[in-house]
C-alpha positions as CSV (number, residue, x, y, z in Angstrom):
1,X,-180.7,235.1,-64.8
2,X,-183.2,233.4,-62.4
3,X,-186.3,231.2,-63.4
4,X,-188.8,233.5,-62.6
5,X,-187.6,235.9,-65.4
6,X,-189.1,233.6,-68.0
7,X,-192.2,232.7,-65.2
8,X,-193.4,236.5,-65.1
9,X,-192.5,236.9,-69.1
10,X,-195.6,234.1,-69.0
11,X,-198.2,236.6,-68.1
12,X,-197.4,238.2,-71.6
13,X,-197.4,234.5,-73.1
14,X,-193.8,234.1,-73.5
15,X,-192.5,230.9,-72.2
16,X,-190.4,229.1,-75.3
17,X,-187.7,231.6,-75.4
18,X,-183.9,231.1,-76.7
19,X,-182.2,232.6,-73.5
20,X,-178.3,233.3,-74.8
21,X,-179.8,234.6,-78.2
22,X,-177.0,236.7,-79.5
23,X,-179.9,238.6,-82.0
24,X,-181.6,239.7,-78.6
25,X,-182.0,243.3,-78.1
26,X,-181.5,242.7,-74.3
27,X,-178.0,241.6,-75.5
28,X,-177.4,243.2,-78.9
29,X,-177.4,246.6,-77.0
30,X,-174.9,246.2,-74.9
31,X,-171.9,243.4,-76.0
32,X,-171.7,241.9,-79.1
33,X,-168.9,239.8,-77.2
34,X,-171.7,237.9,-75.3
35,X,-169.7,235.0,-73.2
36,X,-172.3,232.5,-71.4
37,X,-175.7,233.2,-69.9
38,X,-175.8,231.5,-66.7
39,X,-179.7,230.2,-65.7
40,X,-181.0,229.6,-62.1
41,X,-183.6,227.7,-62.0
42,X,-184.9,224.6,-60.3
43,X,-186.6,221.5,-61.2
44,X,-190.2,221.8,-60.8
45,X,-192.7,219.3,-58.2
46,X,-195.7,219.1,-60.7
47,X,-195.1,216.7,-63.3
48,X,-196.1,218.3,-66.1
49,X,-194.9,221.5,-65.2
50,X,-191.5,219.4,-64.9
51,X,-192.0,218.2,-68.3
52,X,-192.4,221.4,-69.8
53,X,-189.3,223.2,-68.1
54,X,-187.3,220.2,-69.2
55,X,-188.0,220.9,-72.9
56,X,-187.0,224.9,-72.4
57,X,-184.0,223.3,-70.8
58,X,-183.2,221.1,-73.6
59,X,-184.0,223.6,-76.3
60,X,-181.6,225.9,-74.5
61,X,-178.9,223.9,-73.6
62,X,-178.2,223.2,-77.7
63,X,-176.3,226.3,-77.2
64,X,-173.1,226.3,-75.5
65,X,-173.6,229.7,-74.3
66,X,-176.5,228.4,-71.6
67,X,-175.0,227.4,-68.6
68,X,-177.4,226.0,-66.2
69,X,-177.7,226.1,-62.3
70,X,-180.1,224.5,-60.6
71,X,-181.2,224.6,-56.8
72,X,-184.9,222.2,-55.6
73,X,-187.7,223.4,-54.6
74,X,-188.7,221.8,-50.7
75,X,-191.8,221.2,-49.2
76,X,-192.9,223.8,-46.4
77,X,-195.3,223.8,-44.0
78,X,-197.1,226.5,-41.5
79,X,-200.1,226.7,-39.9
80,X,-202.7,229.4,-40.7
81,X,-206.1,230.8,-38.5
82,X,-209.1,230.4,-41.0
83,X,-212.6,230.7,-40.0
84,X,-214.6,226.9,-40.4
85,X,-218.3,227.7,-39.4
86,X,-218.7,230.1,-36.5
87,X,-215.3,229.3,-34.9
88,X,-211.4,230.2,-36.3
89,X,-209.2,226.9,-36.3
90,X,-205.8,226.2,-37.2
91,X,-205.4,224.6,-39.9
92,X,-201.9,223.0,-41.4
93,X,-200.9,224.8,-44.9
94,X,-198.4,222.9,-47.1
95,X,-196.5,224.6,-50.3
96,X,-192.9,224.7,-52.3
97,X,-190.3,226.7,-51.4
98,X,-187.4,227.6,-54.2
99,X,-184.3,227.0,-52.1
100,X,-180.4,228.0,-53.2
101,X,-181.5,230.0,-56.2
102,X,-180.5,233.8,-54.9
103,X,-177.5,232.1,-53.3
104,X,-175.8,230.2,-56.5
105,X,-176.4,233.7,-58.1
106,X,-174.5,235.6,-55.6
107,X,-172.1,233.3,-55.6
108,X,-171.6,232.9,-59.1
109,X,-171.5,236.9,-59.7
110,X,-169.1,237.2,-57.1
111,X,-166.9,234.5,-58.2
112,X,-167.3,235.4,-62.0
113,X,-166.0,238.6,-61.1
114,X,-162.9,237.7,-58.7
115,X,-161.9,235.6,-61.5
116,X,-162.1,238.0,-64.0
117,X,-165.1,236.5,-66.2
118,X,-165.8,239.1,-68.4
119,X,-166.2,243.1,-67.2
120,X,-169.9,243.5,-68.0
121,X,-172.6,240.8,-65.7
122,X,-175.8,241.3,-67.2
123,X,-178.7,240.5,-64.1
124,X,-182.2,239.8,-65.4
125,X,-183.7,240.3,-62.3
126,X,-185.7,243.0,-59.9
127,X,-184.8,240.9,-56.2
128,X,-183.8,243.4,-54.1
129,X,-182.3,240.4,-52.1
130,X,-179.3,240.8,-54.6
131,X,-178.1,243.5,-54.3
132,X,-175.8,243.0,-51.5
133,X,-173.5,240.8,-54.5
134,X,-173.7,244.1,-55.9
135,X,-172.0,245.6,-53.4
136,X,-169.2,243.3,-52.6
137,X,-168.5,242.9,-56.3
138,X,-168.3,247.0,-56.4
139,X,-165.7,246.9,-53.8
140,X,-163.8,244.0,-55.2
141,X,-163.8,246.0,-58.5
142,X,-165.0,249.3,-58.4
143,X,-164.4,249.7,-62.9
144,X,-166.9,246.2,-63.6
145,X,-170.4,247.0,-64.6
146,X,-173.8,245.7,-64.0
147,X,-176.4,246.0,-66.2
148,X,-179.7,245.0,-64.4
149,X,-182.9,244.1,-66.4
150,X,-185.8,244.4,-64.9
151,X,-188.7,241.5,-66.1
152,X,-192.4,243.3,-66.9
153,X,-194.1,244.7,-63.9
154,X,-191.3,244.1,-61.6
155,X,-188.6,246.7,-59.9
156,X,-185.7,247.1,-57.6
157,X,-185.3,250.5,-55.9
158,X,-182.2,248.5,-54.2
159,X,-181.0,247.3,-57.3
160,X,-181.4,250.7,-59.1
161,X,-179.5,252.3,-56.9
162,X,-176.1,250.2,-57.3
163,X,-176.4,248.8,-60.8
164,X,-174.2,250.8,-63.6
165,X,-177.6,250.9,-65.6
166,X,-180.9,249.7,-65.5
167,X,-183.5,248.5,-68.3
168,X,-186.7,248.0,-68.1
169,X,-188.5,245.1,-69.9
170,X,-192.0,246.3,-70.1
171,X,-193.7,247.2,-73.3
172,X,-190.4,245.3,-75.2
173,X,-193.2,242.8,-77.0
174,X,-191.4,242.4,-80.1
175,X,-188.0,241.9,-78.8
176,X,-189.7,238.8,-76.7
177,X,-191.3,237.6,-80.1
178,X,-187.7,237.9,-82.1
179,X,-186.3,235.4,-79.2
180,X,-188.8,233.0,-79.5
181,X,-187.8,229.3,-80.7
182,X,-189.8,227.4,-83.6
183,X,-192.5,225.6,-82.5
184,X,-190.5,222.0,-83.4
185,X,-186.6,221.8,-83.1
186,X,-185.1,218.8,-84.7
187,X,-182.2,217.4,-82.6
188,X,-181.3,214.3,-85.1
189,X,-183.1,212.2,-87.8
190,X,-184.9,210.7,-84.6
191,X,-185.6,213.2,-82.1
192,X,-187.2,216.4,-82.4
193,X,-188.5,218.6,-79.8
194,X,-191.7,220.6,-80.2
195,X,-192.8,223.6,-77.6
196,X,-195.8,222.4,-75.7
197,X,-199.6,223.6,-76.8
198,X,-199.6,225.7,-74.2
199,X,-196.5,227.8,-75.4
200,X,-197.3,228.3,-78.8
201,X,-196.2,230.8,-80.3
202,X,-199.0,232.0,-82.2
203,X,-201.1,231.7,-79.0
204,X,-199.8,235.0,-76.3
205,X,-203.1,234.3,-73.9
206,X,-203.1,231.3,-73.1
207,X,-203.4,232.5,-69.4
């Protein structure tokens, strides 16, 4: 499962979600023998984006079922032609690149499968750029299944085309709902976690 699964479910309002939740329809449907969900992600530049991820991190990682994987994000730079005044200049554009993310998850399918993980891998993910895994784990073993969700408003023609079964997430609002966590967690007598303002629950446009 890759970061931006939860990212795009954010344009519905759904960040605070319990990712290996066994009463999720996305899982419930297909295995009730649901082993580990493994989550690629990476940390984020902005501090309080940073701050926020870390809490779904934490939150997550009280089950032993969330296995995560995390690549960085590196600073990139290129130059782009804008128009200043009458005449077009160059001008030096800086951003953040995700870096190692669709590589740990071939990877990880690939060896998951060679090792003989489980026989169902469960991709929540529409990145054409992995289905070549897909491939290579079909030839490895030909009888292990893939079962590709597809986050809202995204999709895979690639994918589709060598995944056992596909599922779309759009239109799925109360399954999101059912795998959201309580606003406050309590870890111990001294520690409790609470989802920040911006994820409320009770608030799906915060955007």
């Amino acid at each position: 499962m890759k970061s931006r699964f939860v990212h795009i479910l954010a344009q519905t309002g759904h960040r605070f979600l319990t990712i290996p939740d066994s009463d999720s329809c996305f899982i419930r449907t297909l295995s009730r023998d649901q082993n580990t969900v493994k989550y690629f992600s990476a940390v984020q530049y902005d501090k309080d984006k940073a701050e926020r991820q870390d809490l779904f991190f934490q939150a997550n990682l009280l089950n032993p079922k969330f296995e995560l994987i995390l690549g960085d994000f590196r600073k990139r730079h290129r130059w782009k032609r804008v128009k200043i005044g009458e005449k077009k200049e160059s001008v030096k554009i800086t951003y953040w690149e995700e870096k190692k993310t669709d590589v740990s998850i071939a990877c990880h399918m690939i060896r998951d499968v060679i090792l003989n993980k489980w026989d169902i891998s469960f991709l929540f993910c529409a990145d054409g750029d992995l289905s070549p895994p897909i491939e290579v784990i079909k030839e490895i073993k030909p009888q292990h299944k893939i079962i590709a969700f597809f986050p809202p408003n995204t999709f895979s023609y690639d994918i589709k085309g060598k995944a056992n079964k596909v599922i779309l997430l759009k239109g799925r609002e109360k399954s999101f709902k059912n795998s959201l966590f309580e606003n406050k967690i309590k870890i111990s007598d001294d520690y409790t976690l609470e989802c920040p303002d911006k994820w409320k629950k009770n608030n799906y446009n915060y955007l």
